[in-house]
TIKE-230609 format. One record per residue: y, x, z of N, C-alpha, C in turn; residue number from 1; residue in three letters. Coordinates in steps of 0.2 Angstrom, whole numbers. Layout:
TIKE-230609
(atom (Y X Z) (Y X Z) (Y X Z) NUM "ALA");
...
END
This chain:
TIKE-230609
(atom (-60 -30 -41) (-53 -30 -41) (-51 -30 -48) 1 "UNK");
(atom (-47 -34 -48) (-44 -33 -56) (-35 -32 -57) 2 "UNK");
(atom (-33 -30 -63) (-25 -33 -63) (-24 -37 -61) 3 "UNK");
(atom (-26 -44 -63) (-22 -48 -60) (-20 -52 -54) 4 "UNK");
(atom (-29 -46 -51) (-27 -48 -40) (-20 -44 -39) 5 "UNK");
(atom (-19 -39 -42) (-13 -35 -40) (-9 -37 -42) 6 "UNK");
(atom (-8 -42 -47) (-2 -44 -50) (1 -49 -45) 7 "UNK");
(atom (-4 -54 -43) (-6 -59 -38) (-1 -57 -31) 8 "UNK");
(atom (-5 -50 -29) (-3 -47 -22) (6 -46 -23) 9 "UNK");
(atom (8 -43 -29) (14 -40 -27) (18 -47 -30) 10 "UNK");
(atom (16 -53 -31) (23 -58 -35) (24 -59 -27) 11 "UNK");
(atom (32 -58 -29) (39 -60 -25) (38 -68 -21) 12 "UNK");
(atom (34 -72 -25) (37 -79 -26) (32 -80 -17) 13 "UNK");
(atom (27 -74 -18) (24 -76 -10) (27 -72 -5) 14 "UNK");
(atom (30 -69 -5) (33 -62 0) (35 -69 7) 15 "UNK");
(atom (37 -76 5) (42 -80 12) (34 -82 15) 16 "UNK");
(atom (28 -81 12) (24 -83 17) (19 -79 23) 17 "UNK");
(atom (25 -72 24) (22 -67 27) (27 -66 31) 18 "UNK");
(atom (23 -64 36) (28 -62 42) (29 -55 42) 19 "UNK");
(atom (35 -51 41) (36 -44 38) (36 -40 43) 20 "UNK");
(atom (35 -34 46) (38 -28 51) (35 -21 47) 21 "UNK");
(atom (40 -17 49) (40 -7 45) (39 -6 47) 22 "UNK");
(atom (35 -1 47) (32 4 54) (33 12 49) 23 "UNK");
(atom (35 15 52) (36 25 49) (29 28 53) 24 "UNK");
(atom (26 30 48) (22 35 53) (21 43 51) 25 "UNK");
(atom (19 48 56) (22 54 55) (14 57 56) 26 "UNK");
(atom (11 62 53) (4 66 54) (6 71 58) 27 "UNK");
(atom (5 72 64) (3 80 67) (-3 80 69) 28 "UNK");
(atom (-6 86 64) (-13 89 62) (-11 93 70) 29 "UNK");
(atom (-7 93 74) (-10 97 77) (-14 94 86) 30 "UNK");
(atom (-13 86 85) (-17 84 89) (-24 81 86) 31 "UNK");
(atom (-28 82 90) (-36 82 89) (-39 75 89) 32 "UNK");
(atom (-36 72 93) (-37 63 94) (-36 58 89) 33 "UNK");
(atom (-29 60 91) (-26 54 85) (-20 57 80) 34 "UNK");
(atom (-21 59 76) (-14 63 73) (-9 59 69) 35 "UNK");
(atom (-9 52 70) (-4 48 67) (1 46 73) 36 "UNK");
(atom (7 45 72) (11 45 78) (14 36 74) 37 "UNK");
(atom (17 32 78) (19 25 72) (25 24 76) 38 "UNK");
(atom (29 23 72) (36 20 75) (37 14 71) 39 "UNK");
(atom (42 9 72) (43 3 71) (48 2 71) 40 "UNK");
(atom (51 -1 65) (59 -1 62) (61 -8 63) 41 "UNK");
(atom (65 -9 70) (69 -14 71) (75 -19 64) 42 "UNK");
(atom (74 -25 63) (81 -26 59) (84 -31 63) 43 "UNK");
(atom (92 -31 64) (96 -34 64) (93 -44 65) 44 "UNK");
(atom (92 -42 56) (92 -49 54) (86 -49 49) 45 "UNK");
(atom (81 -54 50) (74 -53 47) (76 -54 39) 46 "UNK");
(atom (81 -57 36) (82 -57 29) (82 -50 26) 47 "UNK");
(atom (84 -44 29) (84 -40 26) (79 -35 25) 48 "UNK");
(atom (75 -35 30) (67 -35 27) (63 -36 23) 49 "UNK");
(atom (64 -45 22) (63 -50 17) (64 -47 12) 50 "UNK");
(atom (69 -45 10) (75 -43 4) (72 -37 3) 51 "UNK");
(atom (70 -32 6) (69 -26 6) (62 -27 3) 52 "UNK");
(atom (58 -32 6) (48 -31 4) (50 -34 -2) 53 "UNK");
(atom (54 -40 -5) (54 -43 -12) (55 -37 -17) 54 "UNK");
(atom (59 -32 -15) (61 -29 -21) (59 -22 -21) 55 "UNK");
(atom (55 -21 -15) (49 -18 -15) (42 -19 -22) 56 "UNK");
(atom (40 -25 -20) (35 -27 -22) (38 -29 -31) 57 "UNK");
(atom (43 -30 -32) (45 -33 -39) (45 -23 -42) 58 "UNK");
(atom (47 -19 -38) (47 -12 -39) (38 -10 -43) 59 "UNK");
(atom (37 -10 -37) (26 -10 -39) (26 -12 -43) 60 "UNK");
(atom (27 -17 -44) (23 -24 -49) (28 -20 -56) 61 "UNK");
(atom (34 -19 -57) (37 -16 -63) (34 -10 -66) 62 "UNK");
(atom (35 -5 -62) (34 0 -62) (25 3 -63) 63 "UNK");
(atom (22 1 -56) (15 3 -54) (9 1 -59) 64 "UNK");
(atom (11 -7 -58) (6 -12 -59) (5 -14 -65) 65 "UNK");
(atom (11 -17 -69) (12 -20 -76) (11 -15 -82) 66 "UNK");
(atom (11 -7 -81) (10 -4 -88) (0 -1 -87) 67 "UNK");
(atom (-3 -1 -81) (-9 0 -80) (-13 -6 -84) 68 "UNK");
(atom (-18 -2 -88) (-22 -8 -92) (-27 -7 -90) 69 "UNK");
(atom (-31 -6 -84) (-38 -7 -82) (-37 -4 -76) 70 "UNK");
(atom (-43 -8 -71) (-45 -5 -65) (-50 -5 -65) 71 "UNK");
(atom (-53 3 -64) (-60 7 -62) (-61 9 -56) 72 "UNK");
(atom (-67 11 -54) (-70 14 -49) (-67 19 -50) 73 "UNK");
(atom (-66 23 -43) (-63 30 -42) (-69 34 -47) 74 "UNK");
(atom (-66 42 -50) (-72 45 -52) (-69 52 -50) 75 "UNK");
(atom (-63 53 -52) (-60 59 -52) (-57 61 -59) 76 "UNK");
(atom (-59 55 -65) (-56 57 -72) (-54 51 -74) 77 "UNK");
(atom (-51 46 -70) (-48 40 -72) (-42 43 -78) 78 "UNK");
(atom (-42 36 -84) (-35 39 -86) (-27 37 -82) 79 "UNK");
(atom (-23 38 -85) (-16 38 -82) (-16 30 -84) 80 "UNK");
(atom (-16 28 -88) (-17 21 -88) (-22 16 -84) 81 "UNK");
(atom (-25 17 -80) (-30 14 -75) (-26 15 -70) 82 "UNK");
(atom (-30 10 -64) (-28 10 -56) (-35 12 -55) 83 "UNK");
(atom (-36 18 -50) (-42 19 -46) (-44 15 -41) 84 "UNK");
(atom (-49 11 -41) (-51 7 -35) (-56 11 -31) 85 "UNK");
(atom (-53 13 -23) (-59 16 -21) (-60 13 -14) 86 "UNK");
(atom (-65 12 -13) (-69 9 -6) (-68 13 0) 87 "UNK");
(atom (-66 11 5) (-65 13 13) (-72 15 14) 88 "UNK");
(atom (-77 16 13) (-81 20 16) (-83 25 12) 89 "UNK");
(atom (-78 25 4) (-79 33 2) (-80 37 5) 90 "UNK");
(atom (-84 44 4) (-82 49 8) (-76 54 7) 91 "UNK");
(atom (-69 53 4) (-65 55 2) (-59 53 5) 92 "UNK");
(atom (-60 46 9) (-55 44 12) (-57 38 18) 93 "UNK");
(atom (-65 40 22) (-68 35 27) (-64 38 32) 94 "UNK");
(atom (-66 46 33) (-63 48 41) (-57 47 41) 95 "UNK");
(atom (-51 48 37) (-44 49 37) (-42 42 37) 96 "UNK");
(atom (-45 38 35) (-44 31 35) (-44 24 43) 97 "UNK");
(atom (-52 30 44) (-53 28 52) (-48 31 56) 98 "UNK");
(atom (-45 36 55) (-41 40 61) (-34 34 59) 99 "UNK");
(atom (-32 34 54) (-27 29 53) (-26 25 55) 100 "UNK");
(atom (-31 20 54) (-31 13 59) (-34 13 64) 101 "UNK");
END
């Protein structure tokens, strides 16, 4: 992965070629099965989804993306100017990852 796949992912210019829906999700550690509960945010009118994920992503891509000068593997001592890339089968984020999806 590099900057420029992320720069990629979050332009605006491709937001109309996705079909958008919100979902809130809430953790209760206190069930053993599944402790993500997901709810699903109705709109009106799908423009303002739309509107909401562009300026979302123009948000990232300002703020997140564009002052990051390198993407590395996770280590635990990335500097602040890096994006940490880390793999789904870490073991730092396999189980938590599997319960979520």
């Amino acid at each position: 992965m590099s900057k420029e796949t992320l720069l990629n992912v979050c332009n605006t210019d491709n937001a109309e070629h996705y079909t958008w829906s919100m979902f809130f999700y809430k953790i209760d550690r206190r069930s053993r099965e599944q402790p993500y509960k997901f709810h699903k945010v109705r709109f009106k009118n799908d423009q303002y989804l739309l509107a909401y994920a562009k300026s979302l992503m123009d948000s990232v891509n300002k703020f997140q993306i564009t002052p990051i000068e390198a993407v590395q593997e996770y280590d635990g001592a990335n500097t602040k100017v890096s994006c940490d890339e880390i793999a789904l089968n870490h073991e730092l984020i396999s189980s938590p990852w599997t319960s979520f999806v």
